[in-house]
N, C-alpha and C positions, 0 to 999 in steps of 0.2 A: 279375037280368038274363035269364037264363035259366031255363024253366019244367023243372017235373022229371021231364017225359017229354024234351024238347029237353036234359037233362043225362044222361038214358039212352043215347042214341040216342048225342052227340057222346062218349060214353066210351068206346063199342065203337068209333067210327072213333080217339080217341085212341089205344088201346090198342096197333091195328095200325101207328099213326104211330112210335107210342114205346112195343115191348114191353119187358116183363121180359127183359133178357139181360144175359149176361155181368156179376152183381151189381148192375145197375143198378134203376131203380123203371122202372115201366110207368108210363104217364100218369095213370090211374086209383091208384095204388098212388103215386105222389107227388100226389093230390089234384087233378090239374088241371081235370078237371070239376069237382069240386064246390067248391072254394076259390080256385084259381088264376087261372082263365078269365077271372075276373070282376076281377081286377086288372088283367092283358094286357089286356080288351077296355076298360078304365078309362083304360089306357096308349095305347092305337089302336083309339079311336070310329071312325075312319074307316074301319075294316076290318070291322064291326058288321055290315054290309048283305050285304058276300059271305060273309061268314062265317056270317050267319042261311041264304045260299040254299045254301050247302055243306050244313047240319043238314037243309034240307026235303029234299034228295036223300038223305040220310039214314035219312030218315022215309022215302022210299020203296023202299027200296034196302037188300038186304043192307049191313053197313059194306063190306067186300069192295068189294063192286063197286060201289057210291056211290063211292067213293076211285077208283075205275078210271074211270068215267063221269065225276067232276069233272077229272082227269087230263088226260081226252083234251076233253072237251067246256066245261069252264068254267076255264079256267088262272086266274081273277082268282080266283073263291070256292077253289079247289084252293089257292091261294097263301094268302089269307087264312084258311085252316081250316092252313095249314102253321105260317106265322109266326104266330101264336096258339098253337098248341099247343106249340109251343117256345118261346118266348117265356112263357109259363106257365111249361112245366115247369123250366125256368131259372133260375125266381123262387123257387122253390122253396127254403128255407136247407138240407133236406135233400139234395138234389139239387147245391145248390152243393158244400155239406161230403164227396159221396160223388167227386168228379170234381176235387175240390181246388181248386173258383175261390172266390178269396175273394168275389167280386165287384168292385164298380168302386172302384179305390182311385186316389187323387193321385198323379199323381206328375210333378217337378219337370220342366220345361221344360230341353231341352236348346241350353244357349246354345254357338251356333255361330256369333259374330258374328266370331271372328277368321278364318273361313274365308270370311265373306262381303266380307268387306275387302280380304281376297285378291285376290280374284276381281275386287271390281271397280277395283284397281289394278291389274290386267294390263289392262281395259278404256281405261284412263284412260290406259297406258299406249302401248297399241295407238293411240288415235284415233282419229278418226270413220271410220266404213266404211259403205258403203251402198251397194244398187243403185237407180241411179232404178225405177219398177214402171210408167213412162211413157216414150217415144223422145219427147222432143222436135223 
């Protein structure tokens, strides 16, 4: 999907999105340029177009101030270079296992049908109420 100057480039702006801190991986250091990106943008084609014109600003721009310039002047590709690179790095089973999400697991449906029944036997019990929304 991505060429391997366009995975240079988007690894220095990842980097500064998601550093190494406080025990965590860097974007580059849980793989998100080079393995992950490519799942996320597999996950949201439709994000493919801003997220390419995020990387050309990129390409001309320190990372630094590319991320400042998409910021103030393109909030769609700034958004799309955001939820991509999270989104990636999330996918990541290392990155799950260090922050303790298991990821997306079942779980049972909360029946609350005796509370709805409640409810609408005080309705039933009440009666019709209404205001006309017309003076005749």
């Amino acid at each position: 999907m991505l060429t391997d100057e366009q995975r240079q480039i988007y690894s220095r702006m990842a980097d500064l999105l998601i550093p190494d801190a406080e025990g965590q991986l860097s974007a580059s250091q849980a793989e998100v340029p080079t393995v992950w990106i490519d799942k996320a943008l597999g996950y949201r084609p439709d994000l493919a177009p801003a997220f390419n014109e995020a990387i050309s600003v990129g390409a001309q721009h320190d990372a630094a101030e590319a991320i400042q310039l998409l910021n103030v002047e393109n909030q769609i590709a700034f958004d799309a270079l955001g939820v991509l690179t999270s989104g990636a790095y999330f996918l990541n089973p290392k990155v799950q296992k260090l922050i303790g999400y298991p990821g997306q697991v079942p779980t049972p449906a909360h029946d609350d049908t005796g509370n709805y029944i409640d409810m609408l036997a005080e309705v039933v019990e009440r009666g019709p109420i209404y205001r006309p929304t017309i003076k005749v």
